[in-house]
C-alpha positions, 0 to 999 in steps of 0.5 A, a space after each residue: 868115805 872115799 878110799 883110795 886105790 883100785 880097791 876103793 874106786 867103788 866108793 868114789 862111784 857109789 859114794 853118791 847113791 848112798 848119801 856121801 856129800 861129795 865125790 872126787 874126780 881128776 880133771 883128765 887121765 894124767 891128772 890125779 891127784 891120789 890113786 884110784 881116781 877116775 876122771 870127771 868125763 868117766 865119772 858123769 858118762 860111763 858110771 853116771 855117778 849123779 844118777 846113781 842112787 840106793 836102788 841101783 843094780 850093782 854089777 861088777 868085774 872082780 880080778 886081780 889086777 882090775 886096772 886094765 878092765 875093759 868091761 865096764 866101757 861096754 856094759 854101762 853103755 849097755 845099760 843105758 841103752 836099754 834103760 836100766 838103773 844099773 851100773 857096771 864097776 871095776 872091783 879089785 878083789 884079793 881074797 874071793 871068799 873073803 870078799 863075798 863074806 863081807 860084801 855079797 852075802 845077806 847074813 854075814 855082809 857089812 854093807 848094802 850095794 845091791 848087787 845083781 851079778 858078776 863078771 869073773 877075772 883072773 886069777 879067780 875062775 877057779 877059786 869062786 866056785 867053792 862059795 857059789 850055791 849053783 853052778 851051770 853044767 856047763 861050767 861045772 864041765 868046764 871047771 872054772 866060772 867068770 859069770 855070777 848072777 845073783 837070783 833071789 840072794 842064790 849065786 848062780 855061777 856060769 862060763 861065757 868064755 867057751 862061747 866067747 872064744 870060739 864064736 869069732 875064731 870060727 868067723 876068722 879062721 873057719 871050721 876047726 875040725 881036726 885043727 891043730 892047736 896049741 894051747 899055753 896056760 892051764 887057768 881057767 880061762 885056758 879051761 874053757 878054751 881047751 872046752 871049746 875046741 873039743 866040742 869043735 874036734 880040734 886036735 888040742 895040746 896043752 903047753 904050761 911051765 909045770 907040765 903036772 899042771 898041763 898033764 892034769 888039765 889036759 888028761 881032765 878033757 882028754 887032749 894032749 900036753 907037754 911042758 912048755 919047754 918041751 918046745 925049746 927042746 925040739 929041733 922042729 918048728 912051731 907050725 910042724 905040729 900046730 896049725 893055731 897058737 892060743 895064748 892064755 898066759 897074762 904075758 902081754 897083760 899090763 903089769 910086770 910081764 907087760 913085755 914078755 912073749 912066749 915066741 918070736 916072728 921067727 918061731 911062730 913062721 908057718 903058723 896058720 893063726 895067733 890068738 891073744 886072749 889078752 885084751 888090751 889097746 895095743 897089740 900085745 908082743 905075742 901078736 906084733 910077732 905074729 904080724 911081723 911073721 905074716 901070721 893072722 891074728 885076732 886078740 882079747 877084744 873080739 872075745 870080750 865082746 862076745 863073752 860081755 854079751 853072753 853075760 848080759 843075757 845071763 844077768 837080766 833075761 833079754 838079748 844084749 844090744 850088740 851094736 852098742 856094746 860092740 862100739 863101746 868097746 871100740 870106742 874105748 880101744 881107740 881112746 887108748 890107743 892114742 
């Protein structure tokens, strides 16, 4: 069959591999025909559909909304590169234990798809812990996982997203050591962050709407916290008691809070450094603010690429090509910024 949605893009790619007659795909974007479809060029270039067959390594992102993924525009072309038959596909999962219950596990799964690993989205960072069998130390210090290998029907979990956020801050801003920063969100990619900049000495507070949610994560790794309207209550600026702002909200993120900001230019003046953890083609408005503010800014793709090749590592033991995972998801960027 071919299902329709997000939920059912995988059958449209894997449909193929696995003795389907046909697939389906629009001509171009802005061209289909039902929900859920990919465009022909996508279909033969970026998941190679016709070379696709039953002994191929599955790999996939499992989010909630899954749409705006980026990840697999960078590790097909990974794939490809090193001559693997493998494939990397968007998976729109709700229900996390639900889903590894019929889908991943060998005695209880309704269908074979081979799967090899998995990259983690929100909002499942935390929740996929509970039915994993292993968890890196690291990870498990961090409390929260976005990478699963799968070794000898064991899921292993890990967390690239430390690596992959401090990695290009460092390279942008230099040493963090005793940096203030401000940190909104308590998910798990905030986790990680918060994670990060501990093991680099920044001095750190946590901000969230429940400020029991900031308390707890920030009292967890020993940082500061406060309720995020705690700021609008202040007579001080922003840049009084914060030298970097870090958001790891999902405001900005396609969806309902595509729009949304948690400040404006005026708000983020004499801040030293923005950093959107969103990823998106686009400047988010969090980022348009800081830029009309003067403020230097670095968004969600620097840190996908950086976490994207961490997770190829993990998957298949052998460094990733960076140069090609890096211009893939330029290349990417730039198509949808047209």
């Amino acid at each position: 069959p071919v299902a329709m949605g997000d939920a059912g893009k995988w059958t449209r790619i894997l449909g193929l591999a696995h003795g389907a007659y046909l697939t389906y795909a629009s001509l171009e974007t802005g061209s289909e025909t039902a929900p859920g479809q990919i465009t022909a060029k996508d279909m033969l270039r970026i998941y190679r559909a016709k070379e696709l067959n039953s002994e191929t390594t599955v790999f996939a992102v499992l989010g909630d909304p899954i749409a705006q993924s980026l990840s697999p525009y960078m590790h097909n072309p990974a794939f490809v590169a090193s001559g693997m038959n493998a494939v990397f596909l968007p998976l729109l999962v709700k229900d996390i234990g639900n889903f590894f219950r019929r889908m991943v596990r060998p005695e209880s799964r309704e269908v074979e798809l081979n799967f090899g690993g998995f990259s983690v989205t929100m909002p499942h960072k935390q929740s996929i812990m509970p039915v994993l069998d292993a968890i890196d130390p690291t990870a498990a210090s961090i409390g929260a996982v976005n990478t699963v290998k799968i070794d000898n029907d064991k899921l292993i979990g890990f967390n690239t997203d430390a690596p992959g956020f401090i990695t290009p801050l460092k390279a942008k801003f230099g040493e963090l050591n005793r940096t203030r920063v401000a940190v909104f969100g308590a998910g798990g990619a905030a986790r990680a962050v918060v994670f990060a900049l501990k093991q680099e000495n920044a001095e750190v507070t946590v901000y969230a709407r429940d400020g029991q949610t900031s308390k707890a994560l920030a009292d967890e790794f020993g940082v500061n916290s406060a309720p995020l309207s705690s700021i609008g209550d202040s007579s001080s600026r922003l840049c009084d008691s914060h030298d970097i702002v870090v958001d790891t909200t999902p405001l900005g993120m396609k969806g309902p809070l595509e729009n949304e900001t948690l400040f404006s230019a005026d708000q983020l003046a004499g801040v030293k450094f923005v950093y959107d953890l969103v990823t998106k083609a686009t400047d988010t408005p969090i980022i348009r603010e800081a830029k009309l503010a003067r403020i230097p800014t670095l968004g969600g793709i620097e840190m996908l690429i950086a976490q994207g090749m961490r997770q190829y590592e993990i998957w298949t033991g052998n460094a990733a090509p960076a140069e090609t995972m890096r211009a893939a998801a330029f290349a990417r960027f730039e198509y949808l910024r047209k």
